[in-house]
C-alpha positions in Angstrom: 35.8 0.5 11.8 33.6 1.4 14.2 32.4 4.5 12.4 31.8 2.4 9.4 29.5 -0.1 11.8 27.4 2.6 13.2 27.2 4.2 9.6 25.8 0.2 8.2 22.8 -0.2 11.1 21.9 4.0 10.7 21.7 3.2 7.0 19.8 -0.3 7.4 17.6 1.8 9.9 16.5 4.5 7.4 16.2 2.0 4.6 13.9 0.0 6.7 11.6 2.8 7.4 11.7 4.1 3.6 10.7 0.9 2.2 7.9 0.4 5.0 6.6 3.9 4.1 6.9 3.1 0.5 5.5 -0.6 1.0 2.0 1.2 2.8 1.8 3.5 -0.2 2.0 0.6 -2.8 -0.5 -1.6 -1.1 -2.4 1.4 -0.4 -2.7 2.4 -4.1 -3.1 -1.1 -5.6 -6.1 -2.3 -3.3 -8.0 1.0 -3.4 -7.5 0.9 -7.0 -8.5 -3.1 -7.7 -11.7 -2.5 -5.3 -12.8 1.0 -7.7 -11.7 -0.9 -11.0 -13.3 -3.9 -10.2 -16.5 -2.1 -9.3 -16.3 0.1 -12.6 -15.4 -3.3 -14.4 -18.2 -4.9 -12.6 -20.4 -2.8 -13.9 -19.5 -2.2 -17.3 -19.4 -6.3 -17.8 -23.1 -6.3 -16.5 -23.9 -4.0 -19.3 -21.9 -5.8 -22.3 -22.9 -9.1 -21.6 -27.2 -7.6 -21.2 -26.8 -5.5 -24.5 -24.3 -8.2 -26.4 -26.3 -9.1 -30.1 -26.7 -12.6 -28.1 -27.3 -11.2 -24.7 -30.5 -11.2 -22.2 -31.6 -7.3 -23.9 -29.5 -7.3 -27.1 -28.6 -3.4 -27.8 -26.2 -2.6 -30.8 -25.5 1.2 -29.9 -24.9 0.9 -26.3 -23.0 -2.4 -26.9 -20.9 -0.9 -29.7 -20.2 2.5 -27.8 -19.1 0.7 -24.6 -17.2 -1.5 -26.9 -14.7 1.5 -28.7 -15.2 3.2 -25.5 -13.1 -0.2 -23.5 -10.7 -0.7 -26.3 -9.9 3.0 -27.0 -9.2 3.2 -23.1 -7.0 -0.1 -22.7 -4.5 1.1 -25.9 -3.6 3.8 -24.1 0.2 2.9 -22.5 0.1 3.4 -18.6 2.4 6.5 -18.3 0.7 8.3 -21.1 -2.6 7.8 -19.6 -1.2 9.6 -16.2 -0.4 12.3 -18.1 -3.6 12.7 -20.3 -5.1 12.3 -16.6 -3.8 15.3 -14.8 -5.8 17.3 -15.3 -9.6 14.8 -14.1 -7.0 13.6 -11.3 -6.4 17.2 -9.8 -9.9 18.0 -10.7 -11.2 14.8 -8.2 -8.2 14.4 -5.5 -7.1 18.5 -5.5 -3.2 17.3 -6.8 -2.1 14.8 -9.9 1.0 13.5 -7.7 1.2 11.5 -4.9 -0.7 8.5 -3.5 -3.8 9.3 -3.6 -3.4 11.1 -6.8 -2.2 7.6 -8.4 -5.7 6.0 -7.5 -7.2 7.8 -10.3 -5.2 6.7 -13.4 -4.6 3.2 -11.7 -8.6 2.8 -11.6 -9.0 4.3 -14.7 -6.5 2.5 -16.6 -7.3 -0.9 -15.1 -11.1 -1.1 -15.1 -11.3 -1.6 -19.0 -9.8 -4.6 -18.5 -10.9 -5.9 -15.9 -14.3 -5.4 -17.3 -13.6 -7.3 -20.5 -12.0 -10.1 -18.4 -15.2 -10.6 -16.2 -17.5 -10.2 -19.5 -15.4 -13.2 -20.4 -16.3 -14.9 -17.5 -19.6 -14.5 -18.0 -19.3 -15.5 -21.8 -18.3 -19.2 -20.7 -21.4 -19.3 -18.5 -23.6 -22.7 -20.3 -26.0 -20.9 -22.4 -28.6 -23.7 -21.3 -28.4 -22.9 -17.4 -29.4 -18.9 -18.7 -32.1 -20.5 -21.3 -33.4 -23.2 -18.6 -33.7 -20.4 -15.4 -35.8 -18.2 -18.3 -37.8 -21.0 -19.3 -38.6 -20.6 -14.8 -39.8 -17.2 -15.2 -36.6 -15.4 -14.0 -36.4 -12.0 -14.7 -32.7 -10.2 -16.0 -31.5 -9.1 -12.5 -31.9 -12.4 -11.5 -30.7 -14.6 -14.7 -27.5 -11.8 -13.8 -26.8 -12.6 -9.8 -28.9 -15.6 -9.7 -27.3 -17.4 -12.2 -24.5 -15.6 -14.5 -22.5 -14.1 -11.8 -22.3 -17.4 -9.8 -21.5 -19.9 -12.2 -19.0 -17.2 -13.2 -17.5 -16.5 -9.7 -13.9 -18.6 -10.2 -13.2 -16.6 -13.5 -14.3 -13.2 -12.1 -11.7 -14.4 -8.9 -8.8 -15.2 -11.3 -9.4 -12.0 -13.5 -9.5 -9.8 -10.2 -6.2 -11.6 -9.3 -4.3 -10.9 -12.6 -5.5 -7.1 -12.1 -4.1 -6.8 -8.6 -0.8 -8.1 -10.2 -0.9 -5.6 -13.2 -1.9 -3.0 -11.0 1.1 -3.6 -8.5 3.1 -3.3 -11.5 1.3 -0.4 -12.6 1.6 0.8 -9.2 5.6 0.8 -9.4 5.7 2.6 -12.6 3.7 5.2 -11.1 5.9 6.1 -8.6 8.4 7.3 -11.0 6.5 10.3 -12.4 5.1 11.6 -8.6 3.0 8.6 -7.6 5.1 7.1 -4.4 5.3 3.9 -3.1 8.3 1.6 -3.9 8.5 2.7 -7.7 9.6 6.2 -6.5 11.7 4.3 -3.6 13.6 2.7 -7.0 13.7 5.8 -9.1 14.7 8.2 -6.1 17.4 6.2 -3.9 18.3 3.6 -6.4 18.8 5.0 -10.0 19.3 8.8 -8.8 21.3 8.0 -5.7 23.5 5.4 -7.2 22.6 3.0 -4.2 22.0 -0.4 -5.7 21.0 -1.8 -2.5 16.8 0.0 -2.3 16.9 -1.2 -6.1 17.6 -4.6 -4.9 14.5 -4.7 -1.8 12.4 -3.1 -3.9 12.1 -5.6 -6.9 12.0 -8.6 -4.1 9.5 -7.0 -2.1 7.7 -6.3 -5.2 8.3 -10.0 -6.0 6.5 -11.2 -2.9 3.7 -9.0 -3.1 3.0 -10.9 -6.2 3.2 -14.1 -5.0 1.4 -13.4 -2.0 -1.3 -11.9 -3.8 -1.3 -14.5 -6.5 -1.6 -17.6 -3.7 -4.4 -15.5 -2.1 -5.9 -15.4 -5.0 -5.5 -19.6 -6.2 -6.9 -20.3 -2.7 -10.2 -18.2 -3.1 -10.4 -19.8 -6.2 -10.4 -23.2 -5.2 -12.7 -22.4 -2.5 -15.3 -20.6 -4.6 -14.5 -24.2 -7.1 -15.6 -26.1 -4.4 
């Protein structure tokens, strides 16, 4: 009985540090990899909403290239997309497994859509407040982060809270082909080990990442509202 006590607080002990170990990775992979996507996103947004046939500097060939370009890119299922990645993501980090490794895909993968959710955002911007502030002189960097980007600043906060949540997902899948975190705490000690128990701590702590993340995100939103 005694044995079998010990056995239950060594277990509990080396569970505790696994899932902490995996819990850094996962949080480790899913910010790094929302801050580059959103920056990428960012970016490509900036372009599609300047070049758009009703944009600021309308340009059919760039529009229409970054257009197939996005949509080819979000089509592509997550753990294919790893794969077709080795080879850039041992190119950039030296290795395609591991934590770091995942970064690449997970900002790869993600920035597509993030970029189409904040070029929505800047879509529902009133076309008066762009055509007023031209009608003031204002040139396109300005009419962009004088104007667009803050009248767009609760969407862009919601969409970069949606793809923190997908990328935490993403993040978990991940770990199953090399990338770490609590995806590979599921795969290796849960489904290969038999051990129901990690499967268990690993979905709830997964689960309140998500909410903590997504009331993180509602309150920035209703302070950038305000």
């Amino acid at each position: 009985m005694e044995q079998t006590i010990i056995g239950f607080f060594e277990k509990s002990l080396v569970m505790k540090s696994v899932l902490i170990d995996a819990l850094m990775e996962t949080l480790t992979m899913s910010l790094v990899s929302t801050f580059l996507a959103t920056f990428i996103g960012f970016l490509l947004a900036i372009v599609l909403i300047i070049t758009d046939k009703n944009g600021i500097s309308p340009n059919q060939y760039t529009y229409k290239f970054l257009d197939v370009t996005i949509n080819m890119l979000r089509s592509f299922p997550f753990i294919i997309l790893i794969i077709v990645l080795f080879p850039v993501t041992k190119f950039l980090v030296g290795k395609h497994t591991g934590t770091f490794a995942m970064i690449v895909p997970l900002t790869i993968g993600t920035a597509p859509f993030i970029a189409r959710m904040i070029e929505g955002a800047f879509k529902e911007v009133d076309q008066s407040v762009i055509e007023a502030a031209q009608s003031f002189g204002t040139n396109k960097f300005q009419i962009i982060f004088r104007v667009l980007l803050p009248e767009a600043y609760p969407s862009i906060i919601s969409a970069i809270t949606l793809s923190l949540i997908i990328i935490v997902g993403f993040s978990a899948m991940a770990g199953t082909v090399g990338g770490g975190g609590l995806g590979a705490v599921a795969m290796n000690y849960g489904y290969y080990r038999f051990d129901a128990l990690y499967i268990f701590w690993t979905v709830f702590i997964l689960i309140v990442l998500v909410q903590i993340f997504q009331s993180m995100g509602d309150i920035l939103y209703k302070i950038v509202k305000h």
